[in-house]
N, C-alpha and C positions, 0 to 999 in steps of 0.2 A: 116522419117528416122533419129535416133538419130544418133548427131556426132560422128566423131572420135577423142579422142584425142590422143597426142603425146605427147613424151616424148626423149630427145636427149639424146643417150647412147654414152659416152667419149671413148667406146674402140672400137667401129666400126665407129662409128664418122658419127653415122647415125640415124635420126630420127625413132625409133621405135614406133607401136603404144600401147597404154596402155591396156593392158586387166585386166577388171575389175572382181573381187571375186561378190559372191552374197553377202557375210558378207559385205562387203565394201557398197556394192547397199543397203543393210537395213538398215546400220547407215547414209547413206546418207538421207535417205526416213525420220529417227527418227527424226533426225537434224533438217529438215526443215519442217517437221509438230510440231516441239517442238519452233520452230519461229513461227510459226503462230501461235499456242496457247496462245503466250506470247504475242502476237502484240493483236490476238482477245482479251485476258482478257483485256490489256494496254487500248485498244482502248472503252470497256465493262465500265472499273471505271470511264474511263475519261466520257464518256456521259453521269454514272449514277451522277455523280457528279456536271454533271449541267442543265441534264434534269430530271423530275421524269415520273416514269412510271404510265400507265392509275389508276391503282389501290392507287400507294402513290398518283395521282392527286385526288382523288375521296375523300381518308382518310385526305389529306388536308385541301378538301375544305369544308367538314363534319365539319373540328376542326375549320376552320376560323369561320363557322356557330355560334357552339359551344360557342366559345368563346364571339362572337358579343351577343349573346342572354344571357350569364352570365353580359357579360356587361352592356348590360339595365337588367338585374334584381338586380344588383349592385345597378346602380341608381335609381331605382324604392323603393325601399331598404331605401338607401339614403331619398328621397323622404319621404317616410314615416315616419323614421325616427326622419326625422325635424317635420311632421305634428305631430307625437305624442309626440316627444319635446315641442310643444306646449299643446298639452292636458295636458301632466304632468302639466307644469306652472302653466296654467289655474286651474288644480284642486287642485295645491298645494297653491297658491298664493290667488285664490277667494273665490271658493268652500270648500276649509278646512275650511281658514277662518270664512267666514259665521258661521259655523257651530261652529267654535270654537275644532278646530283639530288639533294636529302636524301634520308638511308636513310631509310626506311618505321619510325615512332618504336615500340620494343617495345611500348606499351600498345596498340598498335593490332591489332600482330602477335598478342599474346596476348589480346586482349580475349573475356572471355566470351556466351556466348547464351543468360543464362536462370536457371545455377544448378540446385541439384535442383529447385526447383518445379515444374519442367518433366515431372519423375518424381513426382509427387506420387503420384500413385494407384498405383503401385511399391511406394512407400514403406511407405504404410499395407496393402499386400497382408502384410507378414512374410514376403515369403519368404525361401527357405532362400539362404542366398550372397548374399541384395540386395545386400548392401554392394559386392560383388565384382563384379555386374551393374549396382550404380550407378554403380562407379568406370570401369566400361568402358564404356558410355554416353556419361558427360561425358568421357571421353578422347577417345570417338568423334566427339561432337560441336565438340568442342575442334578437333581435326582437318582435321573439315569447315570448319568458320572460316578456319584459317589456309589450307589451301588454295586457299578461294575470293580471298580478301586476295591471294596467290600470284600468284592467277590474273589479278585484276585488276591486278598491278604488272606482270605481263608482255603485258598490254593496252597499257599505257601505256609501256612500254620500245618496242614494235614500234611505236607512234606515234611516237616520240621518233625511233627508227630512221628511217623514212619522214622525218619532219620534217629529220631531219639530213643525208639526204641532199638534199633543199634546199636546204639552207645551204651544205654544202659545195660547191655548183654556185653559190650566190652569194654567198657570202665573196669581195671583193678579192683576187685569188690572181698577179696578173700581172702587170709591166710593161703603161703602158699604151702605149708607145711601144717600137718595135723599138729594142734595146741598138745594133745596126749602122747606126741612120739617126739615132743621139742621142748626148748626155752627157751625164751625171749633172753640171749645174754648181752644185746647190746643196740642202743637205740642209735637214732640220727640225730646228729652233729659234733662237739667238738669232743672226740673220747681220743685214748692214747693207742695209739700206734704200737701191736703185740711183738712186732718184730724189731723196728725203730729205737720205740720207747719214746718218742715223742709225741706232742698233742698235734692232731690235726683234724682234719673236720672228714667225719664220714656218712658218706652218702647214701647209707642204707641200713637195715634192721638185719640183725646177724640173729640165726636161731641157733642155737645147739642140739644136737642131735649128731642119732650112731650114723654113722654108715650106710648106704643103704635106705633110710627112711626115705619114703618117697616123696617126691615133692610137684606142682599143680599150677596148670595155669592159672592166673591168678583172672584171667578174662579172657573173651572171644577176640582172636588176631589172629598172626600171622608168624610163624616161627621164621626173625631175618638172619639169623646169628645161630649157629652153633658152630663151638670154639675148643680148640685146646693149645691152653699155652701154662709151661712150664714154674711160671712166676707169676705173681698178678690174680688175676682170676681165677687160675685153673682152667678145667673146664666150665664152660659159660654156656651161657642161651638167652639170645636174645628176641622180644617179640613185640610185633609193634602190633596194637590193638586200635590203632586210629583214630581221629578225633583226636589227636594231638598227643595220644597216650603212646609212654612204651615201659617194658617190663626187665629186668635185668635179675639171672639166676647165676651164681657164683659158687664154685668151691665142688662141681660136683662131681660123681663118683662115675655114674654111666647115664648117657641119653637115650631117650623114649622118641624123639621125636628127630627130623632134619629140616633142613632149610627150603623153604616152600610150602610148607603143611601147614594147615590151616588146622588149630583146637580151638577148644569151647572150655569157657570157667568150668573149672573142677577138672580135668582132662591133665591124665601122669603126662609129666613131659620128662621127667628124669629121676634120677636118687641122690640123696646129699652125701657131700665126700669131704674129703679134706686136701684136696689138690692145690695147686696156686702156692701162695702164699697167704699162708693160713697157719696158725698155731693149735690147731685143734678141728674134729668133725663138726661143722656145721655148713650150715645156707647163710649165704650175703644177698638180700635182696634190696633191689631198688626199683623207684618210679620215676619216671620221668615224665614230666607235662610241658608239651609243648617246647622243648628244648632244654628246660630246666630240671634239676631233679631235686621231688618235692621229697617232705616226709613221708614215709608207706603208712602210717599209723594211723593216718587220717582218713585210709581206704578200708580197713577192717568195718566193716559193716554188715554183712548179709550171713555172715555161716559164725558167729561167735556171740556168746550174749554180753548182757549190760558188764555185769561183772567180770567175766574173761578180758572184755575192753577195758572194763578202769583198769583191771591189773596189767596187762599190757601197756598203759601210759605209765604208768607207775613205776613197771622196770625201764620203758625206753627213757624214762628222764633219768635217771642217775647216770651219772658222769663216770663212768668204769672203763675197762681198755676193750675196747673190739675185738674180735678173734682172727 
């Protein structure tokens, strides 16, 4: 039984009771369900603000996920990183080296693919950590670059490789005449002229020797040159071993080999003579690098030992007449 209330009227001076409208009963009824609205929302922010609900607990713990596993692939990243930091070094430092290569120029090695744009639609998403997913992206793809750059410097190092083993089969590496069937009677540069009698500079190591003794490719090439001329060289042979190299045989008697043949170091290409213009049986040999023609003395290296070498520098420096 709902109360009654009262209300004390001044002109009868007697408590009357209130009789209530129905309008009055409905804004009362508004009233306080529009307090309670206000208390439930009140009450609604206040918990969502420091409790989160099943579903933001689940997208939370997704993103902590999330974020831990960008984390180690950051550092993994990292990691890598550094190990290919070192392969760089190594192939720029050793491996070019060896080979006689400029290092790989840092704008090349660091050069980028793109920038964020590449991330664009990323970008404009807002999501949560972007920045932390952007920077691990372009790290990622940073990565990717220098590796492939990597990869093709050690394309081109195992070319190099292969290629150099060529070379070192045809590099001038030998005597081209047995040390036991010759002597060394005259080195390279300024000696006198046997014919002449004057000083002038020569371009090659003269052996002495009979006749007949045979004489060797001095490396793997190409025979461009066989020659016979009356003055000069006599008979000749010329071979170009590539890589910038050629070979030059003077003074000889008969040839082993013709123009277009391909020999291998150690391989008779002919016998020493005394044709040309020559005062005596021996070999005039020369080297040429590259257009230039070097000292031969500096190629004796693989079929003589330490001592047959010193003694070899020893006769080609005195200053005597050539043959």
């Amino acid at each position: 039984m709902s109360k009654v209330k009262y209300r004390y009227d001044t002109e009868t001076c007697k408590y009357e009771p209130i009789k209530r409208t129905s309008a009055s009963i409905v804004l009362d009824i508004l009233l306080y369900s529009s307090l309670v609205m206000i208390g439930a929302v009140c009450i609604l922010v206040i918990y969502l603000s420091y409790y989160d609900s099943p579903n933001e607990k689940l997208l939370r713990k997704g993103n902590e996920k999330l974020v831990f596993r960008l984390e180690m692939l950051n550092k993994e990243m990292n990691q890598t990183g550094q190990a290919l930091a070192t392969l760089q070094n190594r192939d720029d430092k050793v491996y070019r080296t060896i080979f006689e290569q400029e290092p790989i120029a840092a704008s090349i090695r660091n050069a980028g693919i793109g920038g964020t744009r590449r991330y664009q639609d990323l970008i404009e998403q807002g999501l949560e950590n972007g920045d932390f997913l952007l920077k691990t992206l372009t790290q990622f793809d940073q990565l990717k670059r220098q590796m492939y750059i990597q990869t093709k410097s050690y394309d081109e190092i195992l070319s190099l490789a292969k290629r150099q083993h060529l070379m070192l089969a045809s590099i001038p590496a030998i005597t081209p005449i047995s040390l036991k069937q010759s002597y060394l009677s005259s080195g390279f540069g300024m000696r006198f002229h046997p014919i002449h009698r004057i000083k002038r500079m020569h371009y090659g190591i003269d052996f002495g020797a009979r006749v007949g003794t045979p004489i060797y490719a001095t490396g793997a090439g190409q025979v461009t040159k066989v020659s016979t001329r009356f003055t000069g060289a006599g008979k000749n042979i010329e071979i170009d071993h590539g890589f910038g190299f050629k070979t030059k045989y003077f003074h000889l008697s008969e040839f082993n080999v013709k123009v277009g043949q391909k020999v291998k170091r150690g391989e008779l290409i002919a016998y020493s003579g005394n044709t040309g213009t020559s005062s005596g049986p021996h070999l005039h040999y020369e080297v040429i690098k590259n257009r230039k023609k070097v000292n031969p003395i500096h190629y004796f290296y693989q079929d003589i030992t330490d001592k047959e070498f010193e003694k070899l520098v020893e006769l080609a420096s005195i200053e005597n007449s050539s043959m």
